[in-house]
PDB file of N, CA, C and O in Angstrom:
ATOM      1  N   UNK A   1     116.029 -55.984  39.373  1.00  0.00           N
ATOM      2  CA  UNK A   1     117.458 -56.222  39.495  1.00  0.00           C
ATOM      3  C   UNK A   1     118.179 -55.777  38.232  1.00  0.00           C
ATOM      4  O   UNK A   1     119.186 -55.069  38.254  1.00  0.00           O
ATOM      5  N   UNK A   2     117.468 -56.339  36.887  1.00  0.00           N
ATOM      6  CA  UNK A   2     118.185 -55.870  35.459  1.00  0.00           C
ATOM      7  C   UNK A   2     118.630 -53.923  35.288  1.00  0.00           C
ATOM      8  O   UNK A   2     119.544 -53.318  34.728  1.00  0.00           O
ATOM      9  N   UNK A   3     117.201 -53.428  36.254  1.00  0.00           N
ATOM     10  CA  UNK A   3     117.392 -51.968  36.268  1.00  0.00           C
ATOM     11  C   UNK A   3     118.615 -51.246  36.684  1.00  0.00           C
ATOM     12  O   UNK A   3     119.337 -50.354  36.239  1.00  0.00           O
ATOM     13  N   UNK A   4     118.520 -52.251  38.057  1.00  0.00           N
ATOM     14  CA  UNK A   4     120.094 -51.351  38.890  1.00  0.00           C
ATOM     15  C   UNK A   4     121.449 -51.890  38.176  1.00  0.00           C
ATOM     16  O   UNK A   4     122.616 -51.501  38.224  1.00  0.00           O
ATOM     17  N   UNK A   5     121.009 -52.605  37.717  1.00  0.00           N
ATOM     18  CA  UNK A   5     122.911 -53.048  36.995  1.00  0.00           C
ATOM     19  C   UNK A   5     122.762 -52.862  36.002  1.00  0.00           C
ATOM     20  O   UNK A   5     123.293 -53.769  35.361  1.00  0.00           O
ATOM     21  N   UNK A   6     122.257 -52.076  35.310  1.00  0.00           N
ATOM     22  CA  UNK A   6     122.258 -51.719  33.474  1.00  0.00           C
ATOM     23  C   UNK A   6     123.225 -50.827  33.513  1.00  0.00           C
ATOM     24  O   UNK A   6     124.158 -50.944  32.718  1.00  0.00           O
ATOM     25  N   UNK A   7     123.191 -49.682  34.514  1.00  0.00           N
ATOM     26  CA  UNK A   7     124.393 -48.632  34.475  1.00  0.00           C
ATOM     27  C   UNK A   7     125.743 -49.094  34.774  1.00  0.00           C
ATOM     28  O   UNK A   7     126.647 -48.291  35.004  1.00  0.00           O
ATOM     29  N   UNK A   8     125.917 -50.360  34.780  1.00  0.00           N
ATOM     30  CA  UNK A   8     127.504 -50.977  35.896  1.00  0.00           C
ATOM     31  C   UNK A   8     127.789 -50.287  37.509  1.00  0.00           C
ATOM     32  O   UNK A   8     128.899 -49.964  37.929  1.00  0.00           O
ATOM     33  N   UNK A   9     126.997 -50.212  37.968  1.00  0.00           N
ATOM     34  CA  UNK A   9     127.144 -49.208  39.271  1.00  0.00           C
ATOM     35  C   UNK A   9     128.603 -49.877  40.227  1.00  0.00           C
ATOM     36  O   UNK A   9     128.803 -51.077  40.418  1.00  0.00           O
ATOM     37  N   UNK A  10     129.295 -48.982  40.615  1.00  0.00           N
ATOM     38  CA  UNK A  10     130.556 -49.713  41.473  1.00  0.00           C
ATOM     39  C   UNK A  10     129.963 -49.809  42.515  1.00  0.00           C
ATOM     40  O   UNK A  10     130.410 -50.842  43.014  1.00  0.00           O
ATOM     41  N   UNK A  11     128.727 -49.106  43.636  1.00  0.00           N
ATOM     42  CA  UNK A  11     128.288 -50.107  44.705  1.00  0.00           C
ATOM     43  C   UNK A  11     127.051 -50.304  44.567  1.00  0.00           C
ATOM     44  O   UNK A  11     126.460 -49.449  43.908  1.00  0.00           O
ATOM     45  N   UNK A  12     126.297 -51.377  45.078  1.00  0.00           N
ATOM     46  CA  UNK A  12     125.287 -51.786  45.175  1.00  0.00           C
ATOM     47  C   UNK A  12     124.424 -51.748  46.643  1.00  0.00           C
ATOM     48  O   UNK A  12     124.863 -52.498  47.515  1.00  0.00           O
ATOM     49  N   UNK A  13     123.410 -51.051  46.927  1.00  0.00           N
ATOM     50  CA  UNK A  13     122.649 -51.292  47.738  1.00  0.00           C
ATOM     51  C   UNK A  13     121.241 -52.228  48.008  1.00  0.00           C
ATOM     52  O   UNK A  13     120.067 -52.036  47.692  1.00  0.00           O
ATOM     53  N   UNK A  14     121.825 -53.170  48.638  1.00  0.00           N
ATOM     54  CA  UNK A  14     121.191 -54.337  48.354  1.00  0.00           C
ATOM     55  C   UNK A  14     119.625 -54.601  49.450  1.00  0.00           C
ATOM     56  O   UNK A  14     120.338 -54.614  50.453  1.00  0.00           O
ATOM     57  N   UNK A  15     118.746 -54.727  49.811  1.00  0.00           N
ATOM     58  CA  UNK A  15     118.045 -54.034  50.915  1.00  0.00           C
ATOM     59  C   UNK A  15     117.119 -55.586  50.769  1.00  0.00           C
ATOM     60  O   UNK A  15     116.080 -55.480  50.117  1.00  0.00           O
ATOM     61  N   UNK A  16     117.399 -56.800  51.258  1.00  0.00           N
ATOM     62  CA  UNK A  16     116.926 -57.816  51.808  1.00  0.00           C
ATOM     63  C   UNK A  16     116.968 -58.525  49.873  1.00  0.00           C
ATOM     64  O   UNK A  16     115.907 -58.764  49.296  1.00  0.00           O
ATOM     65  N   UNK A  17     117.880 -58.669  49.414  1.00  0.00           N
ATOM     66  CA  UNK A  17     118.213 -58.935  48.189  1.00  0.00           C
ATOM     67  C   UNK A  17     116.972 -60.346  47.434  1.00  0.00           C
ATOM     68  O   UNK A  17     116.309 -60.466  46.404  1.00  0.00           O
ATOM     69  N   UNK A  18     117.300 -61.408  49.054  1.00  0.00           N
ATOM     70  CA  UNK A  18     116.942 -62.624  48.803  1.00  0.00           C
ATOM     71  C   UNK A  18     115.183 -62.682  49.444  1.00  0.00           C
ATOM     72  O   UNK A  18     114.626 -63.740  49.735  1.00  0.00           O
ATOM     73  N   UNK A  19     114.841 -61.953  49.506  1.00  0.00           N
ATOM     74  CA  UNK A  19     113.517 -61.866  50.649  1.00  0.00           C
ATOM     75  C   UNK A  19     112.216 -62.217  49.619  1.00  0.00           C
ATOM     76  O   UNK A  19     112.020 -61.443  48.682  1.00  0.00           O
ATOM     77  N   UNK A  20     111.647 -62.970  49.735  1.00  0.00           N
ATOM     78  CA  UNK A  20     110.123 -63.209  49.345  1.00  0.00           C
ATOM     79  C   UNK A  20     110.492 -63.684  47.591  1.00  0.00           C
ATOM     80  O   UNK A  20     109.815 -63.574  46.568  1.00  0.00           O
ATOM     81  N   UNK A  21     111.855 -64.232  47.839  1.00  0.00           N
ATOM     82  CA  UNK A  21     111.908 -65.474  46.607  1.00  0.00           C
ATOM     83  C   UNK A  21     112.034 -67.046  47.190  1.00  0.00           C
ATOM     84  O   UNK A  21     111.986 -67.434  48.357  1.00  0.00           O
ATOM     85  N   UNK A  22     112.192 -67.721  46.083  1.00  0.00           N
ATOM     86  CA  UNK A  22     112.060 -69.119  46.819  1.00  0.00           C
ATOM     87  C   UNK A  22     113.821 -69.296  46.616  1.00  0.00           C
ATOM     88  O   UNK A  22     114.754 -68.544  46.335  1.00  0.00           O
ATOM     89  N   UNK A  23     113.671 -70.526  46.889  1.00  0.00           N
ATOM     90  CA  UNK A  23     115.452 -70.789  47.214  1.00  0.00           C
ATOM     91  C   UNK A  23     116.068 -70.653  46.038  1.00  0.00           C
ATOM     92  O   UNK A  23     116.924 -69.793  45.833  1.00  0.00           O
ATOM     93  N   UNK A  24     115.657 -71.529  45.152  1.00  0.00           N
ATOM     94  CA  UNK A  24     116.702 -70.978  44.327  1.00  0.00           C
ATOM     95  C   UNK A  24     116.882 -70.007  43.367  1.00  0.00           C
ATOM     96  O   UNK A  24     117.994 -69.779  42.892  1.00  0.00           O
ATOM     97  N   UNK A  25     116.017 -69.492  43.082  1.00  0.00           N
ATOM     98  CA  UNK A  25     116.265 -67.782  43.152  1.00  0.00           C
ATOM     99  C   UNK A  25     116.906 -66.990  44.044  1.00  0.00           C
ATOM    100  O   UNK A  25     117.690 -66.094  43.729  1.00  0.00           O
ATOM    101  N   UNK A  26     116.586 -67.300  45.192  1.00  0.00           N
ATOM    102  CA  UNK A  26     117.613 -66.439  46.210  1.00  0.00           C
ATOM    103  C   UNK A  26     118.866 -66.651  45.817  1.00  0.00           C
ATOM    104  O   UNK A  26     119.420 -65.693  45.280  1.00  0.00           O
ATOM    105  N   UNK A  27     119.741 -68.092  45.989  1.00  0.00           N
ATOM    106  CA  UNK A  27     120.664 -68.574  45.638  1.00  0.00           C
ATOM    107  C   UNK A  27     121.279 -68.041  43.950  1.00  0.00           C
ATOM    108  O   UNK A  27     122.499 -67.878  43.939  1.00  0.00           O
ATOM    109  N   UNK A  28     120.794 -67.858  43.031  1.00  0.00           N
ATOM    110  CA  UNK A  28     121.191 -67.511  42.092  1.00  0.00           C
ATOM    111  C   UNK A  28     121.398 -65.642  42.150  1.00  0.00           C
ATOM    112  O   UNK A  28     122.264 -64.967  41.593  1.00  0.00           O
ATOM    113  N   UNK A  29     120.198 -65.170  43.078  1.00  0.00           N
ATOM    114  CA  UNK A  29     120.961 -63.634  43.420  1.00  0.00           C
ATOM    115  C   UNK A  29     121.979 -63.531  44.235  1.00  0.00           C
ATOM    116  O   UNK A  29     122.455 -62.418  44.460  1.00  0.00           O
ATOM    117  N   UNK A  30     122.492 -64.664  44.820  1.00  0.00           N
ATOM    118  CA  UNK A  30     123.705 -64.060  45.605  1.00  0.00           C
ATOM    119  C   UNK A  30     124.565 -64.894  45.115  1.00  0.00           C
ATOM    120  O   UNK A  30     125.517 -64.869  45.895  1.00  0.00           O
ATOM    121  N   UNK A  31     124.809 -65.721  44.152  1.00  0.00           N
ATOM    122  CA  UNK A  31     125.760 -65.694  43.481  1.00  0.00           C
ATOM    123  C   UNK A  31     125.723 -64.881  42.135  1.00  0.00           C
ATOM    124  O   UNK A  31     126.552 -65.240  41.299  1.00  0.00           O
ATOM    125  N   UNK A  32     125.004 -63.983  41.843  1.00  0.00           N
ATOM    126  CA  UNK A  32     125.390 -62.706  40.661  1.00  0.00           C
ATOM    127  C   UNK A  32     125.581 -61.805  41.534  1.00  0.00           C
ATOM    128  O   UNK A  32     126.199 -60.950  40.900  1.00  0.00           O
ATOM    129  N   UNK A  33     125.400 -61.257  43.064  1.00  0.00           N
ATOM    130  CA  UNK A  33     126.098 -60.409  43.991  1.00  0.00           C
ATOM    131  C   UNK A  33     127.937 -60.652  43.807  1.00  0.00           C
ATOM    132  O   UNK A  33     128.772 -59.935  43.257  1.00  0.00           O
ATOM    133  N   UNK A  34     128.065 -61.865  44.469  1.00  0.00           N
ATOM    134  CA  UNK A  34     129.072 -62.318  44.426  1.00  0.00           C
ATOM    135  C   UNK A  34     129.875 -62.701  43.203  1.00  0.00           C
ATOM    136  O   UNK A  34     130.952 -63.105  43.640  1.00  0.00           O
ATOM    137  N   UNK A  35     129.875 -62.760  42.076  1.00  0.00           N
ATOM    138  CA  UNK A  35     130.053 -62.756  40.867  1.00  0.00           C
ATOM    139  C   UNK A  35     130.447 -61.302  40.569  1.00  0.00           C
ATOM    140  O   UNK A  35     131.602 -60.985  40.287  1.00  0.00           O
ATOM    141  N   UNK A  36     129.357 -60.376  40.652  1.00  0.00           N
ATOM    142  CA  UNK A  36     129.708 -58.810  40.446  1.00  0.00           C
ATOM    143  C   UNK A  36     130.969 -58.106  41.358  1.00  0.00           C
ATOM    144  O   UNK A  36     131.742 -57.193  41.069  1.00  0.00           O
ATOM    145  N   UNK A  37     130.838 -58.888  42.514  1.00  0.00           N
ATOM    146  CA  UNK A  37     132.034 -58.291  43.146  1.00  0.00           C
ATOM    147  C   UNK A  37     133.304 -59.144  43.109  1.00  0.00           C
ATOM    148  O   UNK A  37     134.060 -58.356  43.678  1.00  0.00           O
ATOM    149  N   UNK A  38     133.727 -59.744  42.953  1.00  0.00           N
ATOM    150  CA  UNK A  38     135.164 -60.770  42.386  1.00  0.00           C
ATOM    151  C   UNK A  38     135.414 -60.442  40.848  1.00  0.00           C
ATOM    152  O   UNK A  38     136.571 -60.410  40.430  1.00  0.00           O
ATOM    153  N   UNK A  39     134.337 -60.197  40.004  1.00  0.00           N
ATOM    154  CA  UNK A  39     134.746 -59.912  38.890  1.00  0.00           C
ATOM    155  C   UNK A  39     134.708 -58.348  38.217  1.00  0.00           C
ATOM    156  O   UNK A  39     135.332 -57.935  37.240  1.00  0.00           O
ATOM    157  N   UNK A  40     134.014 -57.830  38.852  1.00  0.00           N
ATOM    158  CA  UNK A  40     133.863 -56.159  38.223  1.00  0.00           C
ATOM    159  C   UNK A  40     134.265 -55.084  39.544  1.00  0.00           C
ATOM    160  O   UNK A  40     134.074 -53.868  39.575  1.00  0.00           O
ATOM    161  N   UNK A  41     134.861 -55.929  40.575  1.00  0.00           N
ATOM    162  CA  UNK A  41     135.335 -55.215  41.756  1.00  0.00           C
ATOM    163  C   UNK A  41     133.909 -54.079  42.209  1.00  0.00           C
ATOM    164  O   UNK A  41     134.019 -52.885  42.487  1.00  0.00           O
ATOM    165  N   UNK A  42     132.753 -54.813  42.172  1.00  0.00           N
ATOM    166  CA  UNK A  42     131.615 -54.154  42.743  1.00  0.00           C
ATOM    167  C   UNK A  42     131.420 -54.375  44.279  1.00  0.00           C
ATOM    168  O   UNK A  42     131.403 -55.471  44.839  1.00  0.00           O
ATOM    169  N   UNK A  43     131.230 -52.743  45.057  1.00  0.00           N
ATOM    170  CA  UNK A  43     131.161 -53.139  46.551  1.00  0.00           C
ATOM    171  C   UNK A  43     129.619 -53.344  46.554  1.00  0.00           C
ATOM    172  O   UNK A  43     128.886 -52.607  45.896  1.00  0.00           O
ATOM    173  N   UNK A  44     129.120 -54.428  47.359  1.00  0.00           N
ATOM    174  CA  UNK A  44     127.807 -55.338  47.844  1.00  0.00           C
ATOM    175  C   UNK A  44     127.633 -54.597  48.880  1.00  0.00           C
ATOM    176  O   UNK A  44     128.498 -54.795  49.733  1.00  0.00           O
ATOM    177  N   UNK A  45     126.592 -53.549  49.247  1.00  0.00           N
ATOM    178  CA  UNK A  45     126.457 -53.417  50.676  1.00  0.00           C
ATOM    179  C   UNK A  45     125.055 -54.322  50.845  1.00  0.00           C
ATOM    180  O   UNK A  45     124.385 -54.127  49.830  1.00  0.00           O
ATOM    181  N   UNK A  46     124.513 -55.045  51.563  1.00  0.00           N
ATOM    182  CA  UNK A  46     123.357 -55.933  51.651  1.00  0.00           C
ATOM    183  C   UNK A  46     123.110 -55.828  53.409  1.00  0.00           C
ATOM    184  O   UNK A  46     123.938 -56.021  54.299  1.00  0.00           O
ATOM    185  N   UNK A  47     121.767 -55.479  53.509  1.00  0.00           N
ATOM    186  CA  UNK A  47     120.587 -55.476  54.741  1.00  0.00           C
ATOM    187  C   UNK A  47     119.789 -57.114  54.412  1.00  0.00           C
ATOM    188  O   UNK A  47     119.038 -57.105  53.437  1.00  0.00           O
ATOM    189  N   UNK A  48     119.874 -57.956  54.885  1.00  0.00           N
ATOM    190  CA  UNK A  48     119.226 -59.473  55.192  1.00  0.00           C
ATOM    191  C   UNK A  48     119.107 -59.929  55.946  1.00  0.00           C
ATOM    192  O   UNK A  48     119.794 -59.381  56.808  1.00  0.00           O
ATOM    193  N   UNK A  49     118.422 -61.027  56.471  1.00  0.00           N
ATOM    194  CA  UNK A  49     118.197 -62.056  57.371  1.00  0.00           C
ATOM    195  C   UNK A  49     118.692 -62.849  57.053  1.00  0.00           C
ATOM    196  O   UNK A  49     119.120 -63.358  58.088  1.00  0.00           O
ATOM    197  N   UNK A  50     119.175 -63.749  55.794  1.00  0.00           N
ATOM    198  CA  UNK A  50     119.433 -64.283  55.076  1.00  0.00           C
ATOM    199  C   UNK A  50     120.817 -64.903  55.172  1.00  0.00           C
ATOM    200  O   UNK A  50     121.650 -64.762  54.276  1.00  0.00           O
ATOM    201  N   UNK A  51     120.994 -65.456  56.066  1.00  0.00           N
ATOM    202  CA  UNK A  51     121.951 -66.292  56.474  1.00  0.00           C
ATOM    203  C   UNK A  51     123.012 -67.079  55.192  1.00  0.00           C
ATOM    204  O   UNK A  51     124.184 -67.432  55.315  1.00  0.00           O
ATOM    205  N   UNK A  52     122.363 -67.154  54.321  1.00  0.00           N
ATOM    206  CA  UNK A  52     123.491 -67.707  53.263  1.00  0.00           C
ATOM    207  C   UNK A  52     124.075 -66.500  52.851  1.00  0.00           C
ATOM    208  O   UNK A  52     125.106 -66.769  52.235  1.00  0.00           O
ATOM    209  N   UNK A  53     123.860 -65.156  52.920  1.00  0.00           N
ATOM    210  CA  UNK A  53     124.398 -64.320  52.547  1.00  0.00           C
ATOM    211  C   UNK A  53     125.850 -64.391  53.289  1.00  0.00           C
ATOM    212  O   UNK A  53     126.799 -64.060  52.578  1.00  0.00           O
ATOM    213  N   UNK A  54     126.145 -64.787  54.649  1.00  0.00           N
ATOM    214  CA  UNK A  54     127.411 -64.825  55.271  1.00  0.00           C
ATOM    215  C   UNK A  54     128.875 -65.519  54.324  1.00  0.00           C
ATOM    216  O   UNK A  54     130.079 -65.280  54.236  1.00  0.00           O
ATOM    217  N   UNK A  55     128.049 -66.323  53.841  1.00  0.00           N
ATOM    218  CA  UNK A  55     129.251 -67.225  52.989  1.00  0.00           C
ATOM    219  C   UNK A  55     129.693 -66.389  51.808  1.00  0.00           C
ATOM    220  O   UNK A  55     130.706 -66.815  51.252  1.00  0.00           O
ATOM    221  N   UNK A  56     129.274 -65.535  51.417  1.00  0.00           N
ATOM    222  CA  UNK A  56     129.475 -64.989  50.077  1.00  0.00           C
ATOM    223  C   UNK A  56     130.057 -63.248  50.539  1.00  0.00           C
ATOM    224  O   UNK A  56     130.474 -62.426  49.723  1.00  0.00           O
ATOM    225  N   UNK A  57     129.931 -63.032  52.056  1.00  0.00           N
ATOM    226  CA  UNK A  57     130.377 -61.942  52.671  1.00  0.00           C
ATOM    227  C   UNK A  57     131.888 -61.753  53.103  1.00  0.00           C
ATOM    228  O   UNK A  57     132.617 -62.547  53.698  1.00  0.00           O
ATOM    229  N   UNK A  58     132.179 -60.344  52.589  1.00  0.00           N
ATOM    230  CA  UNK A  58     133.478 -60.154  53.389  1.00  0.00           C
ATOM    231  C   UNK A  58     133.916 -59.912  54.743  1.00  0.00           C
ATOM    232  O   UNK A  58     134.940 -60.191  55.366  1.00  0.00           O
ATOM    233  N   UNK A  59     132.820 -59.300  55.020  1.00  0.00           N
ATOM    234  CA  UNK A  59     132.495 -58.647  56.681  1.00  0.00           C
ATOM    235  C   UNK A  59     131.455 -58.363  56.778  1.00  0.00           C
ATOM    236  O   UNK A  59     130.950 -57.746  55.840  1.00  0.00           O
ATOM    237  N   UNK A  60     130.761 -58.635  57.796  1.00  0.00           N
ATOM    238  CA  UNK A  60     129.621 -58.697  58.214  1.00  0.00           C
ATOM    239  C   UNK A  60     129.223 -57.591  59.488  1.00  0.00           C
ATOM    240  O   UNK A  60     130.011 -57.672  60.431  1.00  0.00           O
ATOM    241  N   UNK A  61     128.010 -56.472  59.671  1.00  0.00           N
ATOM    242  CA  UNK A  61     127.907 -55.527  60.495  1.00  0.00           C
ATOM    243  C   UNK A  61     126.300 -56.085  60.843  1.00  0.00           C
ATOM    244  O   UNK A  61     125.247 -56.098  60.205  1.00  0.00           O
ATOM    245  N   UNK A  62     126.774 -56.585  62.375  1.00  0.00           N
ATOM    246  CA  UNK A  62     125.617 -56.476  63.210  1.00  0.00           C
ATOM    247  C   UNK A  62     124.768 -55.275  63.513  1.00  0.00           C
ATOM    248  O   UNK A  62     125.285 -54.162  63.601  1.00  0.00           O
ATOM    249  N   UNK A  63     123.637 -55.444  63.655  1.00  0.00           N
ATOM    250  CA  UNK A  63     123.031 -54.209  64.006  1.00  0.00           C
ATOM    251  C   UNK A  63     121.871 -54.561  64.765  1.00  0.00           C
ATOM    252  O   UNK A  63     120.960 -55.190  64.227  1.00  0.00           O
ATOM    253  N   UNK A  64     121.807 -54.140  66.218  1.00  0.00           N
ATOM    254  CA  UNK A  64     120.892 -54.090  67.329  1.00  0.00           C
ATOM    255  C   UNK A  64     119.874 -53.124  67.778  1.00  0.00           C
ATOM    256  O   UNK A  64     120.291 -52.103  68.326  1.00  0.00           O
ATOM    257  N   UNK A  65     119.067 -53.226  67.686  1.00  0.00           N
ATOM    258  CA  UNK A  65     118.272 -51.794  68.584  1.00  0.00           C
ATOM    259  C   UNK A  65     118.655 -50.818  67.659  1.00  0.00           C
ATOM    260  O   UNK A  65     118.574 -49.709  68.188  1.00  0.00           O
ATOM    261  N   UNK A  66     119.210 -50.740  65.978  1.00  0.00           N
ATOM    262  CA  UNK A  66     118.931 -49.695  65.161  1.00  0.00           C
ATOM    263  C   UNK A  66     120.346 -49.376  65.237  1.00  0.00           C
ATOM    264  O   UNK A  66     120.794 -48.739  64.283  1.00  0.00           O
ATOM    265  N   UNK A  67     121.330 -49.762  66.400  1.00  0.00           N
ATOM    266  CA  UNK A  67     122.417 -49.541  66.468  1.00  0.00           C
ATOM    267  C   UNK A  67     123.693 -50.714  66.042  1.00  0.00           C
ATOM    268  O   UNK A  67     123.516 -51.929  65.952  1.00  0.00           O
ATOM    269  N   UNK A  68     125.288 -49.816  65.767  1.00  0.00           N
ATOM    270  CA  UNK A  68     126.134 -51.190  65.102  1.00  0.00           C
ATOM    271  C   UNK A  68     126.161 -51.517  66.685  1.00  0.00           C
ATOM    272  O   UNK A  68     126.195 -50.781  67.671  1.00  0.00           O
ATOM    273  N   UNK A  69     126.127 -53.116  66.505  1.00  0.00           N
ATOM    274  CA  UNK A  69     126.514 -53.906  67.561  1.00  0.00           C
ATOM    275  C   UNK A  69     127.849 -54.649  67.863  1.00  0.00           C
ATOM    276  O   UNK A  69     128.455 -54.865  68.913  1.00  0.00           O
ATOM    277  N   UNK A  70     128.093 -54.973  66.512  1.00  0.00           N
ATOM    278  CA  UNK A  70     129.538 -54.942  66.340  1.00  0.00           C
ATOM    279  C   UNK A  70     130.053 -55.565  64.701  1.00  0.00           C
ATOM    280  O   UNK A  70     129.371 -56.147  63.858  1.00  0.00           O
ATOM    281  N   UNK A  71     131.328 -55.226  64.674  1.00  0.00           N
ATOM    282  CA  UNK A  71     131.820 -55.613  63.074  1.00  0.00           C
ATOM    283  C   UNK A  71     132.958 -56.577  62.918  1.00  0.00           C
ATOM    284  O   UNK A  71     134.049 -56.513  63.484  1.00  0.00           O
ATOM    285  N   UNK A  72     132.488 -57.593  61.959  1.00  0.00           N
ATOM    286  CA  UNK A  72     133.277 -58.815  62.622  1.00  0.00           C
ATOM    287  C   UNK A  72     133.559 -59.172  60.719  1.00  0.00           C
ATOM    288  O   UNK A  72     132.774 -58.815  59.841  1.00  0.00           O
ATOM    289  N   UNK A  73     134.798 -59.901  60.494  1.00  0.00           N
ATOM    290  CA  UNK A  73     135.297 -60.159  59.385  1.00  0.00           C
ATOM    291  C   UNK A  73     134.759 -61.727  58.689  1.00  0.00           C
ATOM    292  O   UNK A  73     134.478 -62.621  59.486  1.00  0.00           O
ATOM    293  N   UNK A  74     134.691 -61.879  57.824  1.00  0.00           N
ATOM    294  CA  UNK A  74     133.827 -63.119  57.612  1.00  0.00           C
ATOM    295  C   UNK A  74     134.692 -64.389  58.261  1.00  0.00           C
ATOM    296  O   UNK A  74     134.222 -65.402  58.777  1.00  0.00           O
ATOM    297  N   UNK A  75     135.597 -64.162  58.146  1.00  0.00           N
ATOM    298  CA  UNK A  75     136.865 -65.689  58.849  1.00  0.00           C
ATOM    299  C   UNK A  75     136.916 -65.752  60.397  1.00  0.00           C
ATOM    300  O   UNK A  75     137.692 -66.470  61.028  1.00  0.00           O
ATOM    301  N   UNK A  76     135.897 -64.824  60.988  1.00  0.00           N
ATOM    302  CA  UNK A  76     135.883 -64.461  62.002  1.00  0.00           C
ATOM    303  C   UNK A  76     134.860 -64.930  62.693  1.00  0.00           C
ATOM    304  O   UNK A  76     134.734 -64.815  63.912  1.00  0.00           O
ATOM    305  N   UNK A  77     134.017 -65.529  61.868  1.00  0.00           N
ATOM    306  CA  UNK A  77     132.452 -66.269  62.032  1.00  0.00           C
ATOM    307  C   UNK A  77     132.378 -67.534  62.173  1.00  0.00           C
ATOM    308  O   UNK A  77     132.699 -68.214  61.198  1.00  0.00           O
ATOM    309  N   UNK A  78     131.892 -68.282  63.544  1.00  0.00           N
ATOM    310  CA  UNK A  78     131.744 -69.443  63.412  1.00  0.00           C
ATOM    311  C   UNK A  78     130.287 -70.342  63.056  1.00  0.00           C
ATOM    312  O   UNK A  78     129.546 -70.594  64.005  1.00  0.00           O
ATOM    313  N   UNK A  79     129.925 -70.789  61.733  1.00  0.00           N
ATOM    314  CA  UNK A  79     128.470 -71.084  61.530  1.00  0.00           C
ATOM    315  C   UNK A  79     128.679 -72.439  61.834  1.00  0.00           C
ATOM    316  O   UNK A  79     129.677 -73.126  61.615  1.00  0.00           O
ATOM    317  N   UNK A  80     127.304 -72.826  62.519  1.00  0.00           N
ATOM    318  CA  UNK A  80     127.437 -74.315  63.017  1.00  0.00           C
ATOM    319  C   UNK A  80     125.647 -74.733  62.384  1.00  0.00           C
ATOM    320  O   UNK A  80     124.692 -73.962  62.300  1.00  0.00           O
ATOM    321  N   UNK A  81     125.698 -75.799  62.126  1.00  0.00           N
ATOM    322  CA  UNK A  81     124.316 -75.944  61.501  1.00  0.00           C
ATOM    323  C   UNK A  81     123.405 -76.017  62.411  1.00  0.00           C
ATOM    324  O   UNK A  81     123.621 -76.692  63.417  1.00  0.00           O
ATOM    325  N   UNK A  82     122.065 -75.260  62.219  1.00  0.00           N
ATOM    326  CA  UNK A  82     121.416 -74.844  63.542  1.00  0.00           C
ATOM    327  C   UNK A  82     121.582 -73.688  63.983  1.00  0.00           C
ATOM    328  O   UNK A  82     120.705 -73.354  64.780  1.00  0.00           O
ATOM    329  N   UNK A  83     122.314 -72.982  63.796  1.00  0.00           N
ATOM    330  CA  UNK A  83     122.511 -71.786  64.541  1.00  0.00           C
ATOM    331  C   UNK A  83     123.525 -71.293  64.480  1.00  0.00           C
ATOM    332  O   UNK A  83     124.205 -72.039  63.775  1.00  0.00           O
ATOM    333  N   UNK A  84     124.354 -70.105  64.916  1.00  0.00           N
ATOM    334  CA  UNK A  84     125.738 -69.202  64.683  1.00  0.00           C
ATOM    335  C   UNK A  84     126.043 -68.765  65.540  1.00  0.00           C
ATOM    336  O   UNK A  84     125.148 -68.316  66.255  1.00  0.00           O
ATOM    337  N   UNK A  85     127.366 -68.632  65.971  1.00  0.00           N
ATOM    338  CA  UNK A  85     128.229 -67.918  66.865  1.00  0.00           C
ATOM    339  C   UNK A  85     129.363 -67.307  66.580  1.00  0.00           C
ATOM    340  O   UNK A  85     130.086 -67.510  65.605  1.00  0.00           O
ATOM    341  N   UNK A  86     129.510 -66.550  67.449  1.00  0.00           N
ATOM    342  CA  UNK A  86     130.617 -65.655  67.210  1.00  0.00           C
ATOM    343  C   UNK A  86     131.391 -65.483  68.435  1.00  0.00           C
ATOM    344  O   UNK A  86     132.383 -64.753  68.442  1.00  0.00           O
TER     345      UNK A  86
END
């Protein structure tokens, strides 16, 4: 992680950011995601499963069968504990 942000990069490609850490490590990478982008106007593009990533998202792009399924704005998301809808 120290590698890709040594240069200040304006976007970030993030590719399962939080994956095969424990929680709170995950949690502390997506709030320095989110940190980098409110404060250094860095765009986050992020590929996850990772469901806490929604809260810290501006818009969110489904993707099905390899294809967009659809693109929905984060205020646009209803998370219910247990599970999500839209």
């Amino acid at each position: 992680v120290a590698r890709a942000l040594a240069n200040s990069p304006s976007i970030i490609l993030a590719d399962e950011p939080t994956g095969n850490l424990d929680l709170k490590t995950g949690g502390e990478i997506i709030s320095l995601l989110k940190e980098m982008s409110n404060e250094q106007g860095v765009t986050v593009i992020s590929a996850t499963h990772d469901y806490k990533m929604l809260n810290v998202s501006d818009q969110v792009i489904w993707i099905r069968d390899g294809r967009v399924d659809k693109i929905q704005e984060r205020d646009e998301l209803k998370i219910n504990t247990g599970g999500l809808s839209s």
